[in-house]
mmCIF file of the N, C-alpha and C atoms, coordinates in Angstrom:
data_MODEL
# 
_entry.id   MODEL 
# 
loop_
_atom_site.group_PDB 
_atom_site.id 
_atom_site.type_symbol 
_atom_site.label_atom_id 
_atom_site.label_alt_id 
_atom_site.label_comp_id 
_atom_site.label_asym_id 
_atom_site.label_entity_id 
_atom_site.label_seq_id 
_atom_site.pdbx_PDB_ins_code 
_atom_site.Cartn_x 
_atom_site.Cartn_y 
_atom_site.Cartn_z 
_atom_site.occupancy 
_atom_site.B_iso_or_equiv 
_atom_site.pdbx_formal_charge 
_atom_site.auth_seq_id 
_atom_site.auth_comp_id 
_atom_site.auth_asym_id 
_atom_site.auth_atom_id 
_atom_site.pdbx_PDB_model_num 
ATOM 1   N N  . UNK A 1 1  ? 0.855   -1.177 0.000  1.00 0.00 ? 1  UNK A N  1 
ATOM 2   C CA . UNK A 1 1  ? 0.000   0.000  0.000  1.00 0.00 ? 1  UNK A CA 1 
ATOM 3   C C  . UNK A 1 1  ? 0.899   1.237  0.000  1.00 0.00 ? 1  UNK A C  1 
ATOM 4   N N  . UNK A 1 2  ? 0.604   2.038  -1.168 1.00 0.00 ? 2  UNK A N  1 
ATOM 5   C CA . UNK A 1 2  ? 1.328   3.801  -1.242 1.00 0.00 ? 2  UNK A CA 1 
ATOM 6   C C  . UNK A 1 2  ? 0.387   4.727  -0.399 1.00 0.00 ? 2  UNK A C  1 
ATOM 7   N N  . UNK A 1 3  ? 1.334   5.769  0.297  1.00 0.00 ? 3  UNK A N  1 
ATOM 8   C CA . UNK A 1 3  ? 0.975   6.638  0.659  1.00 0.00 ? 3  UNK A CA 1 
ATOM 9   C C  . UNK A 1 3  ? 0.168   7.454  -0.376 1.00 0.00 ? 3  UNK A C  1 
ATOM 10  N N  . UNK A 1 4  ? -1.018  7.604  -0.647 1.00 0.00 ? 4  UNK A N  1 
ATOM 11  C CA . UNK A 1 4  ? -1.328  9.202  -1.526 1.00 0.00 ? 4  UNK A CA 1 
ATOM 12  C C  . UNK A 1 4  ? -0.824  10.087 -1.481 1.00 0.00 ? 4  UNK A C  1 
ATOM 13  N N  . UNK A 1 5  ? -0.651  10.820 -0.637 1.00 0.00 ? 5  UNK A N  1 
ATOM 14  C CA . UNK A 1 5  ? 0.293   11.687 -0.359 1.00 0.00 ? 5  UNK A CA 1 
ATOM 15  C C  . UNK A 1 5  ? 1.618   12.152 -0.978 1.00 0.00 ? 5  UNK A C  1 
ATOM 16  N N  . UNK A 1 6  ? 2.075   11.571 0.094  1.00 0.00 ? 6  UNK A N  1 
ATOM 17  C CA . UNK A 1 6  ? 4.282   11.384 -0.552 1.00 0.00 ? 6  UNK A CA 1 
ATOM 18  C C  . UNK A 1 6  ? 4.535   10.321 -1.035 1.00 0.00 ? 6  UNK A C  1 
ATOM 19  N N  . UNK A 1 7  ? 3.433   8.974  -1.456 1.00 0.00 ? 7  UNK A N  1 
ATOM 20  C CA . UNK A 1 7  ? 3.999   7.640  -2.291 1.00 0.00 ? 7  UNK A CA 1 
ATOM 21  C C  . UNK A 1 7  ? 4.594   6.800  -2.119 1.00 0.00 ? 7  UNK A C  1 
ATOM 22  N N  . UNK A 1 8  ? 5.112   6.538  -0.130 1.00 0.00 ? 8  UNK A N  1 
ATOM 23  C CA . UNK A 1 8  ? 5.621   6.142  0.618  1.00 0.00 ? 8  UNK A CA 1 
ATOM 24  C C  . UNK A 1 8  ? 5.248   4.584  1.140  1.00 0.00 ? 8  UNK A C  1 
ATOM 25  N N  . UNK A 1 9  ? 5.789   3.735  1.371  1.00 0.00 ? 9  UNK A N  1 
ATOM 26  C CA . UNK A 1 9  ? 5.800   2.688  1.415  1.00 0.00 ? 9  UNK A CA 1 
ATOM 27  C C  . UNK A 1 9  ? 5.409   2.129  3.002  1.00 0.00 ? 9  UNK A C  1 
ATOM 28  N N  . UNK A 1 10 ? 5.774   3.471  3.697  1.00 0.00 ? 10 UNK A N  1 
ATOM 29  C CA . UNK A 1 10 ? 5.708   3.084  5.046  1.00 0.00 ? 10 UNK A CA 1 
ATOM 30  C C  . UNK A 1 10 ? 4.701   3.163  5.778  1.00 0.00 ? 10 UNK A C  1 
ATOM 31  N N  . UNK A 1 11 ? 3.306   2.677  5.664  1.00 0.00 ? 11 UNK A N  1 
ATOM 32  C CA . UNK A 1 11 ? 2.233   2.890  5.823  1.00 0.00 ? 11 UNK A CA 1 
ATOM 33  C C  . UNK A 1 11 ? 1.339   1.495  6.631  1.00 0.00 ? 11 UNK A C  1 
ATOM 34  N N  . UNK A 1 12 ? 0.367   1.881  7.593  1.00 0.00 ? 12 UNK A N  1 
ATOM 35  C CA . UNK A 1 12 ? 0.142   0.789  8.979  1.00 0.00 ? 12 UNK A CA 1 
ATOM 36  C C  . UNK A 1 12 ? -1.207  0.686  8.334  1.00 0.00 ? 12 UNK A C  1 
ATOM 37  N N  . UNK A 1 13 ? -1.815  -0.264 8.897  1.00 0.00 ? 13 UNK A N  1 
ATOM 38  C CA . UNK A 1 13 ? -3.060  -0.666 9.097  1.00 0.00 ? 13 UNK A CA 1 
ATOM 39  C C  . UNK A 1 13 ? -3.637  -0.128 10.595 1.00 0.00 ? 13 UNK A C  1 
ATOM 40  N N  . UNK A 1 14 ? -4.489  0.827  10.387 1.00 0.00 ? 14 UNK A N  1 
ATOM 41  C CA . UNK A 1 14 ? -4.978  1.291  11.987 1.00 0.00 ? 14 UNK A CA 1 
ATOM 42  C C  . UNK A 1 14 ? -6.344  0.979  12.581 1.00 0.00 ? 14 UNK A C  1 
ATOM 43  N N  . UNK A 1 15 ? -6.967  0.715  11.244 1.00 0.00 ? 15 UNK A N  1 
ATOM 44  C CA . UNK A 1 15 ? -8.726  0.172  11.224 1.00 0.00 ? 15 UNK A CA 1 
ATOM 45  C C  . UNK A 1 15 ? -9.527  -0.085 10.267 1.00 0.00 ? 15 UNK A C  1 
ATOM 46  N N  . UNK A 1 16 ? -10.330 -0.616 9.996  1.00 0.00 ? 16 UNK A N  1 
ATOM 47  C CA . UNK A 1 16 ? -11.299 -0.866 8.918  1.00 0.00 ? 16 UNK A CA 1 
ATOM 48  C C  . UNK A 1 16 ? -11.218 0.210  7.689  1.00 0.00 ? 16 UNK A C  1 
ATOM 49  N N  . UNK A 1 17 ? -10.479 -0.288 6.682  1.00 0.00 ? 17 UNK A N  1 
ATOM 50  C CA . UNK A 1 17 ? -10.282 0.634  5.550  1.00 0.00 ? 17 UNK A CA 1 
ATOM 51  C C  . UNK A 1 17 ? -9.337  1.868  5.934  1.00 0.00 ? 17 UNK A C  1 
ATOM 52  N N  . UNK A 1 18 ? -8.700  1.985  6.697  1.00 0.00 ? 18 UNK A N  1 
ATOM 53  C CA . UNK A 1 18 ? -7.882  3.190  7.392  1.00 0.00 ? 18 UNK A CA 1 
ATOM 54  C C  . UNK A 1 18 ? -6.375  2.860  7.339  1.00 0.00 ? 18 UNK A C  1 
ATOM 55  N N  . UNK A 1 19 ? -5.536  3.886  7.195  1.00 0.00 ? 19 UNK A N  1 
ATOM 56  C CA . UNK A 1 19 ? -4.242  3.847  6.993  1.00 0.00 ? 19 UNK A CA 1 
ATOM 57  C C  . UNK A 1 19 ? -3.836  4.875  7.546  1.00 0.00 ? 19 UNK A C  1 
ATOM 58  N N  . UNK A 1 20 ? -2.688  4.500  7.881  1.00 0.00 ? 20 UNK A N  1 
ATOM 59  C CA . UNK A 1 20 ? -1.190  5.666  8.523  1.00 0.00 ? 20 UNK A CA 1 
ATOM 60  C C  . UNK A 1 20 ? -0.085  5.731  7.792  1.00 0.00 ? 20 UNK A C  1 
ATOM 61  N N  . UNK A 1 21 ? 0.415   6.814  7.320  1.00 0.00 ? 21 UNK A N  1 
ATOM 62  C CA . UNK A 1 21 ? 1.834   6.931  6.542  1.00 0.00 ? 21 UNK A CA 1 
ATOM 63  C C  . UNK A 1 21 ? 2.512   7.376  7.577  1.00 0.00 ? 21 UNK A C  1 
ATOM 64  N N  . UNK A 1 22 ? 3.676   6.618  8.154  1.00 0.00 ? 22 UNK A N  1 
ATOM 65  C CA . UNK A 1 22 ? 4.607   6.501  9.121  1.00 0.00 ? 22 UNK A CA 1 
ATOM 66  C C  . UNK A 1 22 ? 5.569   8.161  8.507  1.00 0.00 ? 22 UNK A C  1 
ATOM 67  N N  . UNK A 1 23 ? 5.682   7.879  6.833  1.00 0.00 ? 23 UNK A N  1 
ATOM 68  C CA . UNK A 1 23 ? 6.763   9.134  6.177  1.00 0.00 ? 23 UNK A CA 1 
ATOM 69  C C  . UNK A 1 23 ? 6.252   10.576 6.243  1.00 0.00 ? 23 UNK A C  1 
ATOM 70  N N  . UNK A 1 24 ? 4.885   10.846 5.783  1.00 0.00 ? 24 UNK A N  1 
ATOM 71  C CA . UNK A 1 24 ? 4.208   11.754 5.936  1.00 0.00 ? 24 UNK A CA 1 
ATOM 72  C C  . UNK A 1 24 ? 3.158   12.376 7.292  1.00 0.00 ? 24 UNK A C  1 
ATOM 73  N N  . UNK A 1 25 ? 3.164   11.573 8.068  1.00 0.00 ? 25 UNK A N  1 
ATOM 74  C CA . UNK A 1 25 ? 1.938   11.400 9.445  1.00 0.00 ? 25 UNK A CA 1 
ATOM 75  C C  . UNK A 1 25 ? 0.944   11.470 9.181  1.00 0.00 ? 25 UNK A C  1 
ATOM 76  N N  . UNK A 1 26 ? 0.135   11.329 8.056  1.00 0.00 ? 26 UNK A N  1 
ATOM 77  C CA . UNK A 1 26 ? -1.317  11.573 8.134  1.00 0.00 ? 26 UNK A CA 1 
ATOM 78  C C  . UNK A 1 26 ? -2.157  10.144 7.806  1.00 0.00 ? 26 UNK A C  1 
ATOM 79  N N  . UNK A 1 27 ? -3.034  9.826  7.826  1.00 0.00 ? 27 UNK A N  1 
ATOM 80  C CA . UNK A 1 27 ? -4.150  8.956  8.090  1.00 0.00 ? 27 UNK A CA 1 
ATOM 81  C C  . UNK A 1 27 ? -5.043  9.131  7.107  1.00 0.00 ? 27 UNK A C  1 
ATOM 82  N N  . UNK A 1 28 ? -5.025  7.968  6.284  1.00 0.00 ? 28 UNK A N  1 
ATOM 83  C CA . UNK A 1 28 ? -6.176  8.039  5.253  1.00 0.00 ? 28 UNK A CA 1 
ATOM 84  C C  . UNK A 1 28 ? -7.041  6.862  4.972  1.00 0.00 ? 28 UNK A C  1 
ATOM 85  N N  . UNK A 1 29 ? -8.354  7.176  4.389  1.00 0.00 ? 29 UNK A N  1 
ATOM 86  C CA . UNK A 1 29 ? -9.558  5.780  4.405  1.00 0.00 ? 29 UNK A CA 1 
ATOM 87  C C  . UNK A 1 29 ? -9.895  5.916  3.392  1.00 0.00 ? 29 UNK A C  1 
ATOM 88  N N  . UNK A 1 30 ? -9.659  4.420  2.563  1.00 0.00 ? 30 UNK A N  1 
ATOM 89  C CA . UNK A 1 30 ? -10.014 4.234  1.246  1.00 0.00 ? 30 UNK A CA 1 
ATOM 90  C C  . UNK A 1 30 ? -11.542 3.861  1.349  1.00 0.00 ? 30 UNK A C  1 
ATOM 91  N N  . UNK A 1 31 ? -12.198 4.206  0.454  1.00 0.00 ? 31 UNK A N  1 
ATOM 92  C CA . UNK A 1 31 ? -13.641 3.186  0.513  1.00 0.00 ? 31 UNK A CA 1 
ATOM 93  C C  . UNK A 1 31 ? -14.140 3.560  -0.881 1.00 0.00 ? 31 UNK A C  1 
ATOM 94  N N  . UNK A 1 32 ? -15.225 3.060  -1.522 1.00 0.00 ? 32 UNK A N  1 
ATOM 95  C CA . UNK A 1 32 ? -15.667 3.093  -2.948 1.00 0.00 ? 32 UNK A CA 1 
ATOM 96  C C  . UNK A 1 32 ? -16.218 4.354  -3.269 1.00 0.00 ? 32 UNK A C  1 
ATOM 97  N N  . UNK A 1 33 ? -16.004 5.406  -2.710 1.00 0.00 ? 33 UNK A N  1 
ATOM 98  C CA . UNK A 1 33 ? -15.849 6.630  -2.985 1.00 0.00 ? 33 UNK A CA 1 
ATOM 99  C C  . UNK A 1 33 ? -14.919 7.667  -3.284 1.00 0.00 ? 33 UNK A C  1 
ATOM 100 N N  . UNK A 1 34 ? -13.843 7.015  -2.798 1.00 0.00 ? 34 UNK A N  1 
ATOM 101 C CA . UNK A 1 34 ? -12.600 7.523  -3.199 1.00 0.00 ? 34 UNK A CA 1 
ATOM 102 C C  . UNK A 1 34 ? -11.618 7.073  -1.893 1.00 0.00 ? 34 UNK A C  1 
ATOM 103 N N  . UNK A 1 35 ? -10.726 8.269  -1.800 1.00 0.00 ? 35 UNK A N  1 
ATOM 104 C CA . UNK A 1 35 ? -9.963  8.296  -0.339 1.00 0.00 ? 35 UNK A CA 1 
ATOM 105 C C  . UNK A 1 35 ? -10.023 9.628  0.395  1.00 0.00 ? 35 UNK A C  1 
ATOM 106 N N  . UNK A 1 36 ? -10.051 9.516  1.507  1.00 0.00 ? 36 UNK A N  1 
ATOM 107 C CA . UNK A 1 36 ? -10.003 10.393 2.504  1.00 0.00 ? 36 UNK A CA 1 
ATOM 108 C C  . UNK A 1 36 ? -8.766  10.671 3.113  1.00 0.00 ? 36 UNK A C  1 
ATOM 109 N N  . UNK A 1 37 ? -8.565  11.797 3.599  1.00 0.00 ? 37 UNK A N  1 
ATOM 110 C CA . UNK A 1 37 ? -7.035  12.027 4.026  1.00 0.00 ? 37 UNK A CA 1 
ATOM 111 C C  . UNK A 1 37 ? -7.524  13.097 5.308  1.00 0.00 ? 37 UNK A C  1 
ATOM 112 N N  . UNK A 1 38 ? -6.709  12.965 6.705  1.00 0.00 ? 38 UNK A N  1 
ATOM 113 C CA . UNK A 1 38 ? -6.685  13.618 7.505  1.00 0.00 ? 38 UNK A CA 1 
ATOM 114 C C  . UNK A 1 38 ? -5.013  13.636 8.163  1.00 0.00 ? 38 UNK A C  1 
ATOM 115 N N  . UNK A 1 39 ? -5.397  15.084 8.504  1.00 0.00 ? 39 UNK A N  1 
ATOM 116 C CA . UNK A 1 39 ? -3.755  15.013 9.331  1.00 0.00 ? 39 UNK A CA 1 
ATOM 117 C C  . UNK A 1 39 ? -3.868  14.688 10.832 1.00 0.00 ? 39 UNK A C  1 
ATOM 118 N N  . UNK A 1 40 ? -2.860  14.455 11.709 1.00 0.00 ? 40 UNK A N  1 
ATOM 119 C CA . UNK A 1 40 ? -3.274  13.819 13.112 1.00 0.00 ? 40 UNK A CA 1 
ATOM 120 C C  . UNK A 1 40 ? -2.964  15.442 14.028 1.00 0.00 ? 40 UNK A C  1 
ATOM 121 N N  . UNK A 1 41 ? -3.766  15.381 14.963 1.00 0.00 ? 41 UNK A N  1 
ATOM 122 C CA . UNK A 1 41 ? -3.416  16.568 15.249 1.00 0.00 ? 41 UNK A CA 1 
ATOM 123 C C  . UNK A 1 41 ? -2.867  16.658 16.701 1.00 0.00 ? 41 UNK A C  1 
ATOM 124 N N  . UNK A 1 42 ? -2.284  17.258 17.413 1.00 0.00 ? 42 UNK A N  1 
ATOM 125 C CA . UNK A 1 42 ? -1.520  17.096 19.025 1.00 0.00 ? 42 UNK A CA 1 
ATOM 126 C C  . UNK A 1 42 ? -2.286  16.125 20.227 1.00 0.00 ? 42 UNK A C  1 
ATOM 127 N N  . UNK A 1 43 ? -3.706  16.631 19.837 1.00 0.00 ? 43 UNK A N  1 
ATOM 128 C CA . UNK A 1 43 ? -4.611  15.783 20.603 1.00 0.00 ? 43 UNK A CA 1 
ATOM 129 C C  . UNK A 1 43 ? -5.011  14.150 20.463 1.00 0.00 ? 43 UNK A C  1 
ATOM 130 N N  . UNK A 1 44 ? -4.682  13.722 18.948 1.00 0.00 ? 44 UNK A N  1 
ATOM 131 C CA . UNK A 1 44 ? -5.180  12.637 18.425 1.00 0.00 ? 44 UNK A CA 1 
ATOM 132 C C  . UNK A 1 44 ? -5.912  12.682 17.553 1.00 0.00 ? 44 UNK A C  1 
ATOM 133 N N  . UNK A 1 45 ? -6.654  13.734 17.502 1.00 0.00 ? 45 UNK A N  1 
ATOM 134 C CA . UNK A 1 45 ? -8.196  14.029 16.884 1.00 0.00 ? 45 UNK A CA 1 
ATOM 135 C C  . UNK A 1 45 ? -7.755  14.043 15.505 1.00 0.00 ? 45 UNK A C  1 
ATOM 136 N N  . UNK A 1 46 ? -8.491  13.611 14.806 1.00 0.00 ? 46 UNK A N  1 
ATOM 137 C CA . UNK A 1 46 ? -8.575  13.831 12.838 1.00 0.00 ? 46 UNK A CA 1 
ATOM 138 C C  . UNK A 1 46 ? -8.641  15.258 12.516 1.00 0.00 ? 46 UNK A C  1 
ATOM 139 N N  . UNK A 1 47 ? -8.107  15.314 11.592 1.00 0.00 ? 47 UNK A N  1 
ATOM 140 C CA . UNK A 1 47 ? -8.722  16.961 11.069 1.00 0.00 ? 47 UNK A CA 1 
ATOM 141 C C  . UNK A 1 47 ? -8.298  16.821 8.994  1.00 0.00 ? 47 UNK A C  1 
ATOM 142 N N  . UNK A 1 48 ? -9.457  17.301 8.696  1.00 0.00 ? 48 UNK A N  1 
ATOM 143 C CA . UNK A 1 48 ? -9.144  16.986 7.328  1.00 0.00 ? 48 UNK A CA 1 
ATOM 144 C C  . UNK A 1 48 ? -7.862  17.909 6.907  1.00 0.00 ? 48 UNK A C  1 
ATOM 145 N N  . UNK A 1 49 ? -7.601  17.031 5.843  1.00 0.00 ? 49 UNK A N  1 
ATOM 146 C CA . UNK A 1 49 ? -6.233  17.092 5.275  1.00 0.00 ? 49 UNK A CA 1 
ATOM 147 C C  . UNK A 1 49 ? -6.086  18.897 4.445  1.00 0.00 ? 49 UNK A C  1 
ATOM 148 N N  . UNK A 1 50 ? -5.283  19.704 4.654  1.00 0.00 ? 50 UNK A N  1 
ATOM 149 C CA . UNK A 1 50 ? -4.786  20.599 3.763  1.00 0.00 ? 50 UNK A CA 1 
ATOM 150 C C  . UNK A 1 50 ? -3.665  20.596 3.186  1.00 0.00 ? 50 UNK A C  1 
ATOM 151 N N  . UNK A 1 51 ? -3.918  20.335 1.914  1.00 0.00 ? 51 UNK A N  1 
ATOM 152 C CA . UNK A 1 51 ? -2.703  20.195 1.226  1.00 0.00 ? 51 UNK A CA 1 
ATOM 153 C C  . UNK A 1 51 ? -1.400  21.918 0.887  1.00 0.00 ? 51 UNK A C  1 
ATOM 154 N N  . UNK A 1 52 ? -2.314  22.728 1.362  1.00 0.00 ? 52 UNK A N  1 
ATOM 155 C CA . UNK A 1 52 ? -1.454  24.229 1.416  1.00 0.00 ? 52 UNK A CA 1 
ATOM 156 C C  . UNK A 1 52 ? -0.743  23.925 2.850  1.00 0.00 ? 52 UNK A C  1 
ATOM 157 N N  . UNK A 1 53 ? -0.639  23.215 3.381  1.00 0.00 ? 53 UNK A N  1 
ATOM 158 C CA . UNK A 1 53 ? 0.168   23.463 4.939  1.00 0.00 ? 53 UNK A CA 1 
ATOM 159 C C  . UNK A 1 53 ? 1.499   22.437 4.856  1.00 0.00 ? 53 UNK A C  1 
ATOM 160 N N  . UNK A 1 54 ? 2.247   23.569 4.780  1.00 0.00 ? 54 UNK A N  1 
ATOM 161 C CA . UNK A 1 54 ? 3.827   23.744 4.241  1.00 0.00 ? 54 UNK A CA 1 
ATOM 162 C C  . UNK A 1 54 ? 4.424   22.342 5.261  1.00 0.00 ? 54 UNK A C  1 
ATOM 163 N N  . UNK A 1 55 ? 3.771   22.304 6.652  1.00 0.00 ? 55 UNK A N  1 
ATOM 164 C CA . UNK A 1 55 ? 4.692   21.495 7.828  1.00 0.00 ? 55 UNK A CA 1 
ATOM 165 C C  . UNK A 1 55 ? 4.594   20.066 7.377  1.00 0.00 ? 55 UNK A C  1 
ATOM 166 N N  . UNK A 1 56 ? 3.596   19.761 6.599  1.00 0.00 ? 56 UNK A N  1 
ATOM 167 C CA . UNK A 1 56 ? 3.654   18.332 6.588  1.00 0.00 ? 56 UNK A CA 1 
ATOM 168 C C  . UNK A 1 56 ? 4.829   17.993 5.403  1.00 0.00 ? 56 UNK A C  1 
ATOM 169 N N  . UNK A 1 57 ? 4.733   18.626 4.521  1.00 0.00 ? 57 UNK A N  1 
ATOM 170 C CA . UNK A 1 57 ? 5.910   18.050 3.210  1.00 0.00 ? 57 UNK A CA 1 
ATOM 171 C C  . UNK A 1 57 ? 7.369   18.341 3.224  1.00 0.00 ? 57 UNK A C  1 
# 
């Protein structure tokens, strides 16, 4: 499994259709709608993904 993201190889199984990119930190869920992407945030909590925010890349 590739990261969407950065294309990264290093990526977990965390839950039902859900993924972690170990390279990039963010958390994404495939399902027959497409994929979803969230970044993890200090608390734990999901927060959808912005791809303008310079810290993650």
């Amino acid at each position: 499994m590739h990261c969407p993201v950065c294309g990264g190889k290093a990526t977990g199984k965390v839950g039902v259709d859900q993924y972690y990119c170990w390279d990039c930190c963010v958390e994404y869920r495939m399902n027959k709608e497409g994929v979803s992407i969230y970044e993890v945030a200090e608390d734990g909590s999901l927060v959808a993904f912005d791809p303008q925010n310079e810290m993650l890349l």
